[in-house]
N, C-alpha and C positions, 0 to 999 in steps of 0.2 A: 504493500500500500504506500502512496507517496505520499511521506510527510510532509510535503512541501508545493500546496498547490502552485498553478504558475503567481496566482494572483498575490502570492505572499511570499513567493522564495526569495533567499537572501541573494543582494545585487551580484555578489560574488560570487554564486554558482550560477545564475542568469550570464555572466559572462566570461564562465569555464564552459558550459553549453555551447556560447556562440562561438568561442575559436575551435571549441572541436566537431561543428557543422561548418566552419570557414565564412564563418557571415561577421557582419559586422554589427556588434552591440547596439543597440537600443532602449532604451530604458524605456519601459511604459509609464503613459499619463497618469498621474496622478490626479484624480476626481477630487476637484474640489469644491463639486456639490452640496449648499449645508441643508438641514431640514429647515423646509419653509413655514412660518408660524401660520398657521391658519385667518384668515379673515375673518375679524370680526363685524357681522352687519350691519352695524354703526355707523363705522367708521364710510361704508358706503352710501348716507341717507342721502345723498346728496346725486346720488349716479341716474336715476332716471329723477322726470317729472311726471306728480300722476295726479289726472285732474278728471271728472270725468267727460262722456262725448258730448256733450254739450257746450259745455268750456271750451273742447278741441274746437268746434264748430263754430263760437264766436271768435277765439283767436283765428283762426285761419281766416273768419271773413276781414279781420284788419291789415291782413297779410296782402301786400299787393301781390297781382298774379305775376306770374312767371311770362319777361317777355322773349319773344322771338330772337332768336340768334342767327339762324340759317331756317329758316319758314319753320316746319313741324318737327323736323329731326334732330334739333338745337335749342334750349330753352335758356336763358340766364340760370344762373345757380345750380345748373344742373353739369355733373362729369358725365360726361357723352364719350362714347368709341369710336371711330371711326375704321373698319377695317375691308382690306382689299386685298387681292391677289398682287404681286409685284408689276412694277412700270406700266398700271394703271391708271394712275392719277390723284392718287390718294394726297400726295406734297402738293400737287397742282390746288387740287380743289381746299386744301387747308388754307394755301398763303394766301390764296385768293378770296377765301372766307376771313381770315384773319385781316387783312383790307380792306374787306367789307363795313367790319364792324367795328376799324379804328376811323374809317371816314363816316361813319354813321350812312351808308348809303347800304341797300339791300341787292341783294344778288337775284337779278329778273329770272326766274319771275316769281321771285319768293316777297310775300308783303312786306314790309318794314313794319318792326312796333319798336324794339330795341335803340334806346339813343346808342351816339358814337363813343365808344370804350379804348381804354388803353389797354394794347394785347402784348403777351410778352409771346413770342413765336420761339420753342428751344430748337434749334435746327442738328440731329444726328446723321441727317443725311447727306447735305450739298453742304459741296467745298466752296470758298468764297465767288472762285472763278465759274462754278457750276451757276449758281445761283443766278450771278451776274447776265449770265447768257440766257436764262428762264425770261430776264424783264431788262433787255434790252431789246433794241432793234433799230433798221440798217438808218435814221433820223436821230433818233432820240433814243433815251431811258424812257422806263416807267418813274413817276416823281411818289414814292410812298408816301401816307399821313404820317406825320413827327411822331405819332401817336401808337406807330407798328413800330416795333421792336423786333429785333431776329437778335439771337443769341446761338452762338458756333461753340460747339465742345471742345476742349482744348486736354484732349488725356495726359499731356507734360504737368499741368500742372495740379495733378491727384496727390493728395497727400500721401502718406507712409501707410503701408496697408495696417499698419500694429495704431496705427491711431482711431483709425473707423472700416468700416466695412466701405466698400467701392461701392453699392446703392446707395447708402447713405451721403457719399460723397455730393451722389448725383441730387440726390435731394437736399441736402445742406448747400448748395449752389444754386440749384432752382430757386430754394426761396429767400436768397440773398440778393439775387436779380428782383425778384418781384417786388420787395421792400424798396430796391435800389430803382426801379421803374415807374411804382406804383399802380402797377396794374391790376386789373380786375376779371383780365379772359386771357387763360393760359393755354397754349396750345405746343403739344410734346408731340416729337416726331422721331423717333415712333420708339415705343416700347420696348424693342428687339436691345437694345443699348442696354439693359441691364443683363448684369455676367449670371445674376442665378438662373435665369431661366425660367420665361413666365410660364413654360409645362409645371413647374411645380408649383403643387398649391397654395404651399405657404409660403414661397417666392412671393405669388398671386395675391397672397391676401395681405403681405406686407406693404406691396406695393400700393395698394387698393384702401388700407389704413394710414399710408403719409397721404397721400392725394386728399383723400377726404379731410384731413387735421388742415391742409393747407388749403382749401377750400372754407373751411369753416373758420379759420384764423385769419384768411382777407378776402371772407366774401368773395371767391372765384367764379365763375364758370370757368371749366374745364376740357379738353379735348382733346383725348391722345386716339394716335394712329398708332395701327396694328395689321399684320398679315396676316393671310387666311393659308392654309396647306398646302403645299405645292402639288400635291396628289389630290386634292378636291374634283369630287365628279364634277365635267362639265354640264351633265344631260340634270341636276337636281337644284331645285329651288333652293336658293344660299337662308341659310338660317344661322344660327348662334353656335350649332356645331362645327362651323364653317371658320370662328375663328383660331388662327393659329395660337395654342398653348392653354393655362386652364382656364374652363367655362366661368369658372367665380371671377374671373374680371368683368363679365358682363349681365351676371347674375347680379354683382354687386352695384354696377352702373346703372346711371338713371336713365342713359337711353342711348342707344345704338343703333346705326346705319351705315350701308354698304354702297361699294359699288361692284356692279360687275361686267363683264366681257359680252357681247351680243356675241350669240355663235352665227348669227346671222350678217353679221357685217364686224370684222377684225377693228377697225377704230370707232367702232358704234359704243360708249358706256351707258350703263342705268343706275340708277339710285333707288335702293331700298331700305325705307326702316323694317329695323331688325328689331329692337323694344322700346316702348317710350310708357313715360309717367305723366308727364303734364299735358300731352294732347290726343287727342285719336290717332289711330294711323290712318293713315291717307294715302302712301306709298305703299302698300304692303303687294302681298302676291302677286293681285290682281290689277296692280293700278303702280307699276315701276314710272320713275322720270327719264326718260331716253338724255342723254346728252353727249357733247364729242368736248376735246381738247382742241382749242384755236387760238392763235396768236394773232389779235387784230392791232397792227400796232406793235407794241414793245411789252404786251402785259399777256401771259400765257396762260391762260382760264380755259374754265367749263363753261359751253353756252346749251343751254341746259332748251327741247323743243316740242316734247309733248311726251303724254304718258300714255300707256298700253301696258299689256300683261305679261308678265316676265315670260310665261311659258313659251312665248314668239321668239326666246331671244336665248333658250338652253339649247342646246345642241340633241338633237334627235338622231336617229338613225335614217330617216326622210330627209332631214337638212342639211346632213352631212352628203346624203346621196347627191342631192342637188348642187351642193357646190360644189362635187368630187367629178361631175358629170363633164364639165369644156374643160378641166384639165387631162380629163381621159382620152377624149376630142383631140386636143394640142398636143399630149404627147403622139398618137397612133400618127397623128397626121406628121408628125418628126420623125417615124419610122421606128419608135420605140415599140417591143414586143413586150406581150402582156407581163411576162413576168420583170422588164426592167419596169415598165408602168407602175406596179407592184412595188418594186424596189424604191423608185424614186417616192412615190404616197406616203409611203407605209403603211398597205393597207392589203389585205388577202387578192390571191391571184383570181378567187372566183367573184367577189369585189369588181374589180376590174373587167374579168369579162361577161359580166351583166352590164356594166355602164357602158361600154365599147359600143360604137356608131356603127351599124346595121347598115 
């Protein structure tokens, strides 16, 4: 029987062990977990407010309503998500909503109710020179309101890992701009920039607890952007399972909206709410907003041109037929034989010769 479990043996036979397996010692951690005293409920009178429904219902009528940000899918005071598939337009339709609502003008053809806000925009994606070429053009710049803020990551200058964790960093800087700004509509690009990893849940629900503290400590509205899985069926209505990493980021958000890819036309996008608290939905399944990416001038936006139902715009086995149809055409008539046809698709050889011109 060993006298000496690993968790207790002495250091010095712990490292007569390691030289005669040829390893190199290591001392294990020492837990320095203490027992935690329990909570007494006193000391917590103070953690909820409890009144009854009645009370709720004359304070909430003193409450002004929640105005419009970007029409139905963005309310003041509310952390909104915005998530998309890659080199969709997710940054486009941000900075261009963050413009919107430091000039106080409304993005057609969504109503205005929201006066003009100071936005602090955190930018994890575009390099200065990137940006630059977003809102310029071959006359002029775009002239932004004094009132939009962009803010560039700068990973040099993170502190020492042994002082704080690196989210924290991120959030310790977020809200030192915001004080330094004073802004009131924060908008993060994109989420992917923190190292835990928002697949895991309690990454998820850390992140999901600063946002909200920072929200409630300068009255924000809030907006981060997020990617959706790069293996997402094309052919299925985008939903909440659709965003990349865990559900509780959107479980816990007040409201959420997509864009996604028309299979029917490559630079065709739509706009769907995914959940909302303060108003109906309006965009939902049946009632997407069609819009494209255009640069009219020096300023790179969404012009956003009427709505339809999303199912016009997943990709089918019929739709796919149909667009796969004059490239079957073009190759045969190049002298391409069914199985390069095949090859160049990517798509089966018996595929191809059903489509093949008769």
């Amino acid at each position: 029987m060993n006298d000496f479990p690993s968790a207790v043996r002495p250091e010095i036979i712990e490292k007569i062990r390691a030289e005669a397996r040829g390893q190199t010692y290591r001392p294990a951690k020492r837990s320095n977990t203490k027992e935690k005293t329990p909570v007494a409920p006193e000391t917590c009178r103070y953690l909820f407010s409890v009144a009854t429904g009645n009370r709720w219902l004359e304070l909430g009528e003193r409450e002004p309503a929640p105005q419009m940000l970007f029409g139905e899918f963005w309310h003041e005071g509310e952390l909104s998500i915005l998530f998309a598939d890659t080199n969709v337009g997710k940054s486009v339709l941000a900075v261009q909503n963050g413009e919107s609502i430091a000039r106080g003008k409304a993005i057609a053809p969504f109503a205005p109710t929201a006066e003009a806000a100071r936005v602090l925009y955190i930018d994890f994606e575009l390099s200065t020179r990137q940006f630059y070429s977003r809102y310029t053009g071959a006359t002029s710049d775009h002239i932004f309101p004094f009132s939009f803020f962009r803010a560039e990551f700068c990973p040099d200058k993170l502190l020492d890992d042994h002082y704080r964790s690196y989210d924290e960093h991120l959030m310790a800087g977020i809200e030192y701009k915001i004080k330094l700004t004073k802004a009131t509509v924060l908008i993060i690009d994109n989420i992917s920039c923190l190292r835990g990893g928002i697949e895991n849940a309690t990454v998820a629900l850390n992140l999901i607890k600063h946002l909200k503290a920072l929200k409630a400590d300068y009255n924000l509205s809030i907006l981060v952007l997020a990617h959706t899985p790069k293996r997402r069926n094309p052919g299925a209505p985008i939903s909440t399972d659709d965003m990349h990493g865990s559900k509780l980021l959107i479980n816990l958000a007040d409201s959420a909206f997509s864009i996604g890819t028309s299979a029917a036309d490559p630079h065709l996008r739509y706009l769907k709410q995914i959940k909302q608290r303060s108003a109906a939905q309006l965009y939902g399944e049946d009632n997407v907003y069609l819009c494209r990416i255009t640069k009219p001038g020096s300023f790179l936006q969404m012009e956003f041109e009427s709505t339809c139902p999303e199912r016009l715009h997943l990709r089918s086995r019929q739709l796919n037929q149909h667009r796969l149809t004059p490239r079957v055409a073009q190759l045969a008539a190049n002298g391409y034989s069914q199985r390069k046809i095949s090859n160049e698709l990517g798509v089966a050889v018996g595929l191809v010769n059903k489509l093949m011109p008769r």
